[in-house]
LORO-748800 format. One record per residue (C-alpha): x, y, z; residue in one letter. Coordinates in steps of 0.1 Angstrom, whole numbers, padded with zeros to 4 digits. Each point is the difference from the previous one (the first is absolute). Example, Ala and Ser with C-alpha at 12.3 -4.5 7.8 and 13.67 -1.06 7.14 Angstrom:
REM LORO-748800
SITE      px      py      pz   type
SITE    0123   -0045    0078      A
SITE    0014    0034   -0007      S
This chain:
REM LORO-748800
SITE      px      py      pz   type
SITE   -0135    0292   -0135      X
SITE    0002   -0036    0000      X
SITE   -0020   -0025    0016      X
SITE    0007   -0009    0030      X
SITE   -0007   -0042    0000      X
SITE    0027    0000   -0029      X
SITE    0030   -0014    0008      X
SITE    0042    0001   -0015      X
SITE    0003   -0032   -0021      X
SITE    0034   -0015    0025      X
SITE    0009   -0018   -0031      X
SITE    0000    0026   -0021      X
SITE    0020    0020    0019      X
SITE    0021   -0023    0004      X
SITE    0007   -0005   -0036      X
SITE    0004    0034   -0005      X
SITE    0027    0003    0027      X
SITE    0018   -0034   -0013      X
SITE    0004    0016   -0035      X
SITE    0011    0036    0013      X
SITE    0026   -0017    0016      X
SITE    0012   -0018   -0026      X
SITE   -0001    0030   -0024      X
SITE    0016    0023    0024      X
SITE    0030   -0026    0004      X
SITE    0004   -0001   -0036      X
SITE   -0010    0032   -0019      X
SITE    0009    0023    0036      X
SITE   -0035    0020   -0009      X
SITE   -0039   -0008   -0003      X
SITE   -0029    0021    0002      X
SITE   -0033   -0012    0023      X
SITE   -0034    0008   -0004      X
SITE   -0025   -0002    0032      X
SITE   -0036    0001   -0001      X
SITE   -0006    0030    0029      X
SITE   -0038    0005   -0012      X
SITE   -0028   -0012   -0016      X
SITE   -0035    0007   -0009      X
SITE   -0025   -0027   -0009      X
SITE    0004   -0036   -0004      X
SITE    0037   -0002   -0003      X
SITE    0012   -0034   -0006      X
SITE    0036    0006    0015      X
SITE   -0002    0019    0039      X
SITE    0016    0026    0014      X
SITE    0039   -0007    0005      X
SITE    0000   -0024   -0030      X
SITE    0033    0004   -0022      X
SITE    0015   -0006   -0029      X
SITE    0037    0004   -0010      X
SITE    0015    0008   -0030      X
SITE    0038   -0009   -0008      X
SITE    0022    0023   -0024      X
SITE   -0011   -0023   -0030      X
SITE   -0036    0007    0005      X
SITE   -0006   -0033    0012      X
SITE   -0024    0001    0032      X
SITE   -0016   -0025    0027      X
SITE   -0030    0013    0019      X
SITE   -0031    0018   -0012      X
SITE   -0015    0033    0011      X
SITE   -0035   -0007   -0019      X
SITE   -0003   -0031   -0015      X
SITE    0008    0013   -0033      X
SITE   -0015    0033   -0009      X
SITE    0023    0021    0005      X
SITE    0036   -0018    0004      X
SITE    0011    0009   -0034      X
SITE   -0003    0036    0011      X
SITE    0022   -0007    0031      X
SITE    0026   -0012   -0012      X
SITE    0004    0026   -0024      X
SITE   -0003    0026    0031      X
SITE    0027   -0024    0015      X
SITE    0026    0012   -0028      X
SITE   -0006    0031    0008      X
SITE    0004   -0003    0043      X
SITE    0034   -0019   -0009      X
SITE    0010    0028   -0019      X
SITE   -0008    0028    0017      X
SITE    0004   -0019    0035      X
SITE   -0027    0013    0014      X
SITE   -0034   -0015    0012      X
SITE   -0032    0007   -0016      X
SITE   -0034   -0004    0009      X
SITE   -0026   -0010   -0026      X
SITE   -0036   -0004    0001      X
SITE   -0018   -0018   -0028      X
SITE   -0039    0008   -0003      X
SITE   -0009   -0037   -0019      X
SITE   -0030    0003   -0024      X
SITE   -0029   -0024    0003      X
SITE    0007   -0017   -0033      X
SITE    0039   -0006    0007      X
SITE   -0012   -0009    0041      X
SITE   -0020   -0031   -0013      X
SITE    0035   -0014   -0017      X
SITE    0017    0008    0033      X
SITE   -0024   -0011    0020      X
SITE   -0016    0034    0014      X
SITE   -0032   -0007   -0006      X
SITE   -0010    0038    0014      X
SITE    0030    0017   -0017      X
SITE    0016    0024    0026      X
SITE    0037    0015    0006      X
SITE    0033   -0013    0011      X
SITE    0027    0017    0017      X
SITE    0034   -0011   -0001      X
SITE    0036    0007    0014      X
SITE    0026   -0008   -0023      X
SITE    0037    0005    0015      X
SITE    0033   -0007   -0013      X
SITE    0020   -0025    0022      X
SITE    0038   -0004   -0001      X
SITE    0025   -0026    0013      X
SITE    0013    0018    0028      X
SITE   -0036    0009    0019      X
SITE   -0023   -0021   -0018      X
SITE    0016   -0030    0005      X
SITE    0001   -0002    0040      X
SITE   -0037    0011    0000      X
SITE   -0005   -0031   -0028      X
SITE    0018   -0021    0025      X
SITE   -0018    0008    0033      X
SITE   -0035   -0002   -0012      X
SITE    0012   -0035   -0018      X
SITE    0012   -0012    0039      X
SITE   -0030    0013    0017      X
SITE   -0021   -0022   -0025      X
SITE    0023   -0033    0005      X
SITE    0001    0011    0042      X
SITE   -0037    0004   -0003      X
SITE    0008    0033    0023      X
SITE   -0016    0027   -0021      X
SITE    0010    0030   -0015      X
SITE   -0015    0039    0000      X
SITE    0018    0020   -0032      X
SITE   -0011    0035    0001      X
SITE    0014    0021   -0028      X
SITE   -0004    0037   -0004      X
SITE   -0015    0009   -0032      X
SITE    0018    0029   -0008      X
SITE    0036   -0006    0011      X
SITE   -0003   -0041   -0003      X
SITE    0018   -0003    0031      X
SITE   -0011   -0029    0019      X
SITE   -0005   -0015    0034      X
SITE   -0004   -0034    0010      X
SITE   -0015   -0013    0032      X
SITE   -0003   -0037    0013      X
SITE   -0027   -0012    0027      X
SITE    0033    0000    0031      X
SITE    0010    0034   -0007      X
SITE   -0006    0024    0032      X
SITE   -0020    0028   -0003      X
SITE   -0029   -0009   -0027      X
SITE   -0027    0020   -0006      X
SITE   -0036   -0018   -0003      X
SITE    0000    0009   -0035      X
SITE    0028   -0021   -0008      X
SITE   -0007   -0026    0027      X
SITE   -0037   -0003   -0015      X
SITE    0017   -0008   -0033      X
SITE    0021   -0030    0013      X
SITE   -0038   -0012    0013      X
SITE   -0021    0006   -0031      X
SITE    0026    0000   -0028      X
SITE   -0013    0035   -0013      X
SITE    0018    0019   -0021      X
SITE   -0009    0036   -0007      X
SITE    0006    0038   -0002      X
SITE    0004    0022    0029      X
SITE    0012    0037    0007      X
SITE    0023    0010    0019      X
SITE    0000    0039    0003      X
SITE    0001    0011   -0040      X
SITE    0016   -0032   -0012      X
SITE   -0014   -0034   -0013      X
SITE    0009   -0030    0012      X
SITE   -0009   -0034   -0012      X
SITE    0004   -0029    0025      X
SITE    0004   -0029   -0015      X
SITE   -0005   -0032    0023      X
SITE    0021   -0032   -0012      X
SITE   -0013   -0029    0020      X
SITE    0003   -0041   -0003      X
SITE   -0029   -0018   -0015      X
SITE   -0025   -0008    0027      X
SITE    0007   -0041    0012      X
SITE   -0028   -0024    0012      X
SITE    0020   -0030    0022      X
SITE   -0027   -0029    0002      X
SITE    0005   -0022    0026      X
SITE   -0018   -0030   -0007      X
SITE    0000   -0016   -0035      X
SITE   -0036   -0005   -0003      X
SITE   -0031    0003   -0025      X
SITE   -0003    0033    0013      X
SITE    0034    0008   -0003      X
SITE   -0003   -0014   -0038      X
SITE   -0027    0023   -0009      X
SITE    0011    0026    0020      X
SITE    0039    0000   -0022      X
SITE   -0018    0000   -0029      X
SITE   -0015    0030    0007      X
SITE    0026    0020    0015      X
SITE    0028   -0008   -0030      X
SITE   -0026    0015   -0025      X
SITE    0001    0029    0026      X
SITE    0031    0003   -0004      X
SITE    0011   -0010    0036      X
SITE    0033   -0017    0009      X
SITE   -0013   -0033    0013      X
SITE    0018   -0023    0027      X
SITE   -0020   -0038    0011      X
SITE    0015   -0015    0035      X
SITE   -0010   -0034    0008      X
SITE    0022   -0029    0022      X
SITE   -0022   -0024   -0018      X
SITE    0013   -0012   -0029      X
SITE   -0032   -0017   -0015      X
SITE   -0016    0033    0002      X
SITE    0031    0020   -0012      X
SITE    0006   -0016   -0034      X
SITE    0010    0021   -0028      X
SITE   -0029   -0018   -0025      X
SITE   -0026    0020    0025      X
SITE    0020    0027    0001      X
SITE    0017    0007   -0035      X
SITE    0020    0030   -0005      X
SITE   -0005    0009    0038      X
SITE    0027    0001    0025      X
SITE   -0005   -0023    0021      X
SITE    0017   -0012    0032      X
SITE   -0003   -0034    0017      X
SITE    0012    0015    0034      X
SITE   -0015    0008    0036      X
SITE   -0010    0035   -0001      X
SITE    0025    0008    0029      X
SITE    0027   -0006   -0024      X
SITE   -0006    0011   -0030      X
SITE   -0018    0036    0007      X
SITE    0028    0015    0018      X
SITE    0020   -0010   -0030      X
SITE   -0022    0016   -0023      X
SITE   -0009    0033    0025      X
SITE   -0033    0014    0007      X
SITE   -0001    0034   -0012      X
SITE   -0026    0028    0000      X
SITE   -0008   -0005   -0036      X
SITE   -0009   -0038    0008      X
SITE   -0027   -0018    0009      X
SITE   -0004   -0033    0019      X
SITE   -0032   -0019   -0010      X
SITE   -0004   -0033    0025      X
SITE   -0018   -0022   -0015      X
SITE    0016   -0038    0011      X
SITE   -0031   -0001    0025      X
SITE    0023   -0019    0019      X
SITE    0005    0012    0037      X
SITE    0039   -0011    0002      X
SITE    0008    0017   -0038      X
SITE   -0020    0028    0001      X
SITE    0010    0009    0040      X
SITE    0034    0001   -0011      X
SITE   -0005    0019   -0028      X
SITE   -0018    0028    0019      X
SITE    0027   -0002    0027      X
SITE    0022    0017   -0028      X
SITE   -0025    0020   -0015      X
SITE   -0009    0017    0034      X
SITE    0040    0007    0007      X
SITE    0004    0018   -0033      X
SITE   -0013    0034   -0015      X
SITE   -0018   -0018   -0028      X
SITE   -0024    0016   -0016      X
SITE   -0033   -0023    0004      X
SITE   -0007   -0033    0022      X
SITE   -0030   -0020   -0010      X
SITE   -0008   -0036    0016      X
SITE   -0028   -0028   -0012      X
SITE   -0021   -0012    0026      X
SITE   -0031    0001    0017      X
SITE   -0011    0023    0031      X
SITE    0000   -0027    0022      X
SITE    0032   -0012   -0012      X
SITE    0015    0035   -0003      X
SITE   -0006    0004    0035      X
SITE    0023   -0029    0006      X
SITE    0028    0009   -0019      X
SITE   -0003    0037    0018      X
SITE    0003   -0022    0038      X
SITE    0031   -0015   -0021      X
SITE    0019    0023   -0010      X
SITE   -0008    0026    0034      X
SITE    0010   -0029    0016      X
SITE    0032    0001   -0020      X
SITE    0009    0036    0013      X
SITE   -0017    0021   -0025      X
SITE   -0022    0030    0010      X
SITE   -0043    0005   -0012      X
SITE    0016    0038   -0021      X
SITE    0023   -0030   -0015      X
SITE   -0026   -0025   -0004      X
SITE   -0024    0026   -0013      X
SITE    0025    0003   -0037      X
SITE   -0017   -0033   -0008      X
SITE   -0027    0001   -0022      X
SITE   -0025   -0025    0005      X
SITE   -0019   -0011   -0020      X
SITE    0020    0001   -0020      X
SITE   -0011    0021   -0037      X
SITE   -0028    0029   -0003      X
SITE   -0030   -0004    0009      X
SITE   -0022   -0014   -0033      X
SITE   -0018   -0027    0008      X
SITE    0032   -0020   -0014      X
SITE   -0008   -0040    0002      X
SITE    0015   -0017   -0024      X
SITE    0041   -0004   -0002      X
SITE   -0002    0022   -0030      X
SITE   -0019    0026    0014      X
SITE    0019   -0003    0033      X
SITE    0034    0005   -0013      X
SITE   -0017    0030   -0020      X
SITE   -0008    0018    0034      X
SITE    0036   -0009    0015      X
SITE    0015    0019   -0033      X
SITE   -0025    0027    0002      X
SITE    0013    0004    0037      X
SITE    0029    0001   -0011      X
SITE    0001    0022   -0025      X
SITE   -0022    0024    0021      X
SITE    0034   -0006    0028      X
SITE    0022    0009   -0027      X
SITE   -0016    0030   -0022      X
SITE   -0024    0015    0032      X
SITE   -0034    0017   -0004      X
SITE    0003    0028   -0029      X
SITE   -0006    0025    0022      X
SITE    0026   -0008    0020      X
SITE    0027    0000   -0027      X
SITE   -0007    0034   -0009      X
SITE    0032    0021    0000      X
SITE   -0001    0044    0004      X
């Protein structure tokens, strides 16, 4: 149904489950609607939502604008009745161009009333698994709207739902004669720079208008100064100190670039401790090589020492800073979304 290098908007979401929180504290009742299919060029993905209060008022979109209007009239209707619906809206060429489905094609959407009592705890537990960047599986029966919810530590997981915690996937699935939708609710992916270099300049640039969480480590002050940096957080600190502070998670990525053995050594002696997501290091072969006699030196193992790519970035002839700090985000976008064809979900 949808394609698979398309990815949940975190931000969105996030929205989305802000206002149905607020709503659901003060009106006791919303409705949601949740993208669980498309066809064509669909400018929201699978799993995106939008949430309508009892005063029509909404947050969220389910298809950038062709079809809300409808929605939220269905959504009168599911508060009414209290019973979920699923809609599919076949979007003609002529109104696809205005939305921004340029091939026309169909959407399908779940639209479930949501009440104080169980909505709110759900609304609650996705919003703490976004601010504990821990991660979230909500899979909801289509018929009954009963739901289950499923985070990375709970025993028993099946690869389905692990998978999901990895790719960020949401989707349909069957289970006997019943449809489920899993819905995966994961933090933003994070890039933590160590170094506050041109290539760490560029390379921030890019990955804010990617919509990546950005974090700049650098002990030197000259290099870590806000004018270089604006809008970025940035940290004057030792990387020892400051990344256990911020965590390492496995939906961040650690992009060394300092190309200084003392900073980025430390840096990668964190990295290689934690289940973060992707480890990329600056530096030549020949200097590479060093750092490895370093750091095995330092107690860690080659199956340890092999999590760090170097060089660092794809492979594309990159020379420049520009087109260096292009390949590390490529890199790291590949670390973060994975090959299509491994994304794809039964």
């Amino acid at each position: 149904m949808s394609d698979p290098g398309k990815g949940t908007d975190q931000r969105a979401m996030r929205s989305a489950f802000d206002a149905a929180g607020r709503w659901l504290e003060r009106d006791g009742q919303i409705v949601m609607a949740t993208v669980i299919g498309t066809w064509g060029s669909a400018p929201v993905p699978v799993g995106g939502q939008m949430v309508i209060s009892g005063d029509g008022d909404f947050q969220g979109s389910v298809s950038g604008g062709c079809v809300e209007g409808e929605v939220i009239a269905a959504a009168e209707d599911v508060a009414a009745s209290g019973k979920p619906e699923t809609l599919a809206f076949g979007v003609s060429d002529e109104t696809a161009w205005g939305a921004g489905l340029p091939c026309g094609g169909e959407i399908s959407v779940y639209i479930e009333p949501m009440r104080t009592q169980d909505g709110l705890p759900i609304v609650q537990k996705a919003r703490a698994a976004l601010d504990s960047r821990n991660g979230l599986v909500i899979s909801t029966n289509l018929e009954s709207g009963a739901k289950t919810l499923q985070t990375p530590g709970d025993p028993g997981l099946d690869s389905d739902v692990l998978g999901r915690f990895r790719s960020g996937k949401s989707s349909l699935v069957t289970e006997g004669d019943t449809r489920v939708f899993r819905q995966a609710v994961l933090p933003p992916a994070r890039a933590v720079v160590i170094g506050a270099t041109h290539i760490a300049q560029l390379f921030c640039e890019m990955a804010r208008l990617a919509a990546y969480e950005v974090v700049v480590i650098d002990p030197r002050t000259a290099f870590a100064s806000a004018s270089r940096f604006p809008g970025v957080d940035l940290q004057a600190e030792w990387p020892q100190d400051a990344l256990p502070a911020i965590g390492l998670d496995p939906y961040t990525a650690l992009v060394v670039v300092a190309h200084v053995s003392h900073i980025d050594d430390e840096a990668l002696k964190v990295g290689l401790r934690s289940d973060c997501l992707y480890i990329g290091a600056l530096g030549s072969k020949r200097n590479h090589e060093k750092r490895i006699g370093r750091l095995t030196e330092a107690g860690f193992s080659a199956d340890e020492l092999a999590r760090i790519k170097c060089p660092i970035g794809l492979d594309i002839g990159a020379q420049t800073p520009a087109e260096i700090a292009t390949a590390i985000l490529a890199e790291v976008i590949l670390a973060v979304r994975g090959p299509k064809l491994a994304q794809k979900t039964d």
